[in-house]
N, C-alpha and C positions, 0 to 999 in steps of 0.2 A: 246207891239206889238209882236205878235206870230208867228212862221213861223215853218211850218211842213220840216224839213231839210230831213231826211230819215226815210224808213218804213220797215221793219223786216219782209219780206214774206214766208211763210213756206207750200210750193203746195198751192201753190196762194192766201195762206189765209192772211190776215195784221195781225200778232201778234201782231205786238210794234210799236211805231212811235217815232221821235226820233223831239222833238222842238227847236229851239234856234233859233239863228241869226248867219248870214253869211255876210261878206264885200266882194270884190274883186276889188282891184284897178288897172288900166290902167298904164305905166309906169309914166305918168308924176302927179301919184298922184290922178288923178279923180277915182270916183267913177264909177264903171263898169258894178256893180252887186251888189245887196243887195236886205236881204229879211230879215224879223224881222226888227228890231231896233240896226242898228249899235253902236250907240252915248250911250247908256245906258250903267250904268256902270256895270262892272262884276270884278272878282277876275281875273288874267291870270294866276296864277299859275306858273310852274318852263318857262311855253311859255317865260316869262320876263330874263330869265336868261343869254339869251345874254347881255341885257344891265346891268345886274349887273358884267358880266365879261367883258364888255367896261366898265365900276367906276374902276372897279383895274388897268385896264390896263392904262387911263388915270389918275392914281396917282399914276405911277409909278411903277407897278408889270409888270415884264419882263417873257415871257414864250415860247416855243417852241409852236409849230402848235399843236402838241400832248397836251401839257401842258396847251396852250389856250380853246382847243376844249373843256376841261374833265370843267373846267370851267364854260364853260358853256351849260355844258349835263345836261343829267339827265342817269346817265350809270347804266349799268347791274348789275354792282359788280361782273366780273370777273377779276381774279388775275391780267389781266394788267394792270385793271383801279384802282382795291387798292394799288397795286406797283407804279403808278403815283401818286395819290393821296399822298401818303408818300413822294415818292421823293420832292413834290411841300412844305409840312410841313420840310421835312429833311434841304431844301434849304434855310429854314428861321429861321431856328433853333429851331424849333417847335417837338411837337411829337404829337403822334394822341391825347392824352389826352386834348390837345386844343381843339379837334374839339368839337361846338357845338352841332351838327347833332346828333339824336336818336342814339341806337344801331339800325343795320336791319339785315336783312338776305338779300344774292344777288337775285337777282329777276333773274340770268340765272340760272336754273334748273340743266344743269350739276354741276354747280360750288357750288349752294344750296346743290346736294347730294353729293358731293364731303366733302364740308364742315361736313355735318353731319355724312358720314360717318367715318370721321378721329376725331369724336369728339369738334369739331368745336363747336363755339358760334357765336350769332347774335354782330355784334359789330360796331361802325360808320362809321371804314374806309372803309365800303360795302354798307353803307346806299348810295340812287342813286346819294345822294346833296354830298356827300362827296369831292370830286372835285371842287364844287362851294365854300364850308368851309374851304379849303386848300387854296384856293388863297385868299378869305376875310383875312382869314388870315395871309396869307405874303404881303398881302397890308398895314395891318397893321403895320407888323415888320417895312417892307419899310418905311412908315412914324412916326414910335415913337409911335402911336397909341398903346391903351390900347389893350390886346387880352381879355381879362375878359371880358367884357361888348362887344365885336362885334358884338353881336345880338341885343345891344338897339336900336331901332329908332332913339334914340338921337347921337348914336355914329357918329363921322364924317362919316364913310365910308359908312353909310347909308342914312345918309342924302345929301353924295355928288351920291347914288344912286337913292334914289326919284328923287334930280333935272335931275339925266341921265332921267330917263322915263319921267317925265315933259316936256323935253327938245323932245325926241324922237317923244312923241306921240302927242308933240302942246298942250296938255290940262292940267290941276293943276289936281292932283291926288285926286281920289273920296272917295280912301276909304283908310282907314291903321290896318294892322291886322298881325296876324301871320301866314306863312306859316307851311305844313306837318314838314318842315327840321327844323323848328325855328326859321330862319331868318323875317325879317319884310317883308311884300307883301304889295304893292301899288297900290289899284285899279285902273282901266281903260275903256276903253272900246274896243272893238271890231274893229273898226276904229280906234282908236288912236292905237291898237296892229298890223294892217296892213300900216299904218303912218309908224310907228317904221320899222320895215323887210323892206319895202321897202326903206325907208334912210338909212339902214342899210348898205344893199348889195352897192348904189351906192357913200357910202363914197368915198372920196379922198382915192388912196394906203395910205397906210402908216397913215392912219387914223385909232384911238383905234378902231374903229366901224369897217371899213373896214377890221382891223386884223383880231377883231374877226369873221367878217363875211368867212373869206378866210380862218381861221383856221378850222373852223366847216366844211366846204367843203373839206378842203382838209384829213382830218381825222375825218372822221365822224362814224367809230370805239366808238372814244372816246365821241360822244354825246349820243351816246345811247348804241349800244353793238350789238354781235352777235345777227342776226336776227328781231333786234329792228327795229320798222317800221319807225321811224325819219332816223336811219341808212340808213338804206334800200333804202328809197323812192333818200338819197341823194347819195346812189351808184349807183341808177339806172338810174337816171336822172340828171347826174352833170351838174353844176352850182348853182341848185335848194338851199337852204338852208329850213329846216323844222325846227322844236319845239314845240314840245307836251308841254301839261300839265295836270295836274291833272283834275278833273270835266269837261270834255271834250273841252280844248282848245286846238287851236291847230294854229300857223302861218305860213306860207310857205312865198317863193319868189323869183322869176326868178331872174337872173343877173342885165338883165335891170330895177329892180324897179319894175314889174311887182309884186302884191303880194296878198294874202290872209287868210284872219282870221275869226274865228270862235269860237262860246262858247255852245252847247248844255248842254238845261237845266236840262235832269236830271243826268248831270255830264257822260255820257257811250262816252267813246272814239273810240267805235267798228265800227264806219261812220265816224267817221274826217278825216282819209287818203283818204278815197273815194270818201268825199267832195271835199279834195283840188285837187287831182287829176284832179279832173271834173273842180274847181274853174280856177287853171290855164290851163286846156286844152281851157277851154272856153277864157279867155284873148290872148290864140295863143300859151302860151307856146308847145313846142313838147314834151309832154308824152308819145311818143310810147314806151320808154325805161320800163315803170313803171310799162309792166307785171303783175299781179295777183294783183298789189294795185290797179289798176282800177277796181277790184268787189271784194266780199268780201259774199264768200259763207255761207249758212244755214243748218248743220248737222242735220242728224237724222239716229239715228245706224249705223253712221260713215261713209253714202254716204252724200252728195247735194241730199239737199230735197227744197232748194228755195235758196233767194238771201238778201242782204241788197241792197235797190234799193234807190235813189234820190228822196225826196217827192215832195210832191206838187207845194213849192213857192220854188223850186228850179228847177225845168224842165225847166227853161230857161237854165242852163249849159249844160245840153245837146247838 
């Protein structure tokens, strides 16, 4: 089941059209909104990262709000977030040569030529997961856990993070593969990825789910980075929590449980804020704060020459 999510207009003409499936749930969990095929499974990509940074935290990894947050980002790779990153391996007595994660280059642009102009190389404490691989990692120290092998499927701390998302999204996981950073990815769906966000935000205080959900809010800096639009959207509109992922997913979720998730299928993430935007305006959330993420201009010779507009089976959010 197909659903036209946004269409790519350029002086009125439809360049591109953008498909997938879209959830939006009401706070007490019902279904509010949907178009495509919620229930079908999809990959969620680094979206699930909160709940791999609720497994550390409920096996015992201890972190600051900052320390939480970076956890479960997916950040910039500027120098604050590779200095925390460190800090989080230094605290376990770790050094970057643990980490799993690729080498990368930081995806913030100053800090990109910054790097290359001082000679600089691509390396993992900049990779975006870096943060998520630093606390996999002092989870392990924490429990005697091997650090060699942290990336099997079979390692405890991965399999005590499947049953997190099992657990989160109500459903046995559909698929198991490797994610971009190395770590194992648990498929899902769409609904069970708007399930999850929404139990998330209304844990108990002091519940690992609730930490992490109160950390990411409260330094949200640390999940994505200057000008990053997960950032962004949560500086403009506190309470909200958001989580991109790769291949166009994307979660959000008001305070109350209120929440929404998304997968576009040919993976372009350039309409998922503008979805959710629309996703929770429509549930009642107050997006007035959300400024220039509610539209999402179409260049040509460096004016607005048209728009990224809402498709078809989604003009009910309107």
């Amino acid at each position: 089941m197909i659903a036209e999510l946004a269409v790519v207009e350029r002086d009125g003409f439809a360049e591109s059209h953008h498909f997938g499936t879209l959830v939006a749930l009401a706070a007490d969990g019902s279904v509010a909104f949907a178009a495509g095929d919620p229930a079908a499974p999809i990959l969620p990509r680094s979206s699930v990262k909160p709940w791999q940074a609720v497994t550390c935290h409920a096996s015992g990894l201890v972190l600051d709000d900052a320390g939480t947050a970076i956890s479960a980002g997916s950040h910039t790779g500027e120098d604050a977030h590779a200095v925390l990153a460190r800090e989080i391996l230094v605290s376990a007595g770790l050094t970057e040569d643990a980490l799993g994660c690729p080498p990368d280059w930081p995806e913030d642009r100053a800090t990109l030529h910054g790097l290359i102009a001082g000679g600089g190389v691509a390396t993992p404490i900049r990779m975006n997961c870096s943060g998520k691989h630093a606390a996999m990692l002092a989870t392990c120290v924490v429990n005697g856990w091997d650090t060699a092998s942290y990336l099997s499927p079979e390692h405890p701390l991965q399999q005590r993070v499947r049953a997190t998302v099992e657990a989160a999204t109500g459903a046995p996981v559909t698929h198991v593969t490797t994610d971009g950073c190395g770590a194992p990815l648990f498929g899902t769906s769409v609904h069970g990825l708007a399930l999850a966000a929404s139990r998330l935000v209304v844990s108990p205080v002091g519940s690992p789910e609730r930490t992490v959900a109160d950390a990411m809010r409260a330094q949200p800096f640390y999940v994505g980075g200057t000008g990053q639009v997960n950032t962004v959207l949560m500086q403009r509109v506190p309470g909200v929590l958001a989580k991109g992922g790769a291949e166009g997913v994307l979660v959000a979720a008001a305070p109350d449980g209120r929440a929404v998730a998304m997968k576009v299928f040919d993976g372009s993430p350039r309409a998922t804020t503008l979805l959710a935007v629309a996703a929770l305006g429509f549930l009642g959330v107050d997006m007035s704060g959300a400024g220039e993420l509610a539209s999402v201009p179409v260049f040509g010779g460096g004016r607005p020459v048209g728009r990224i507009r809402l498709g078809a089976d989604v003009q009910g959010l309107q």
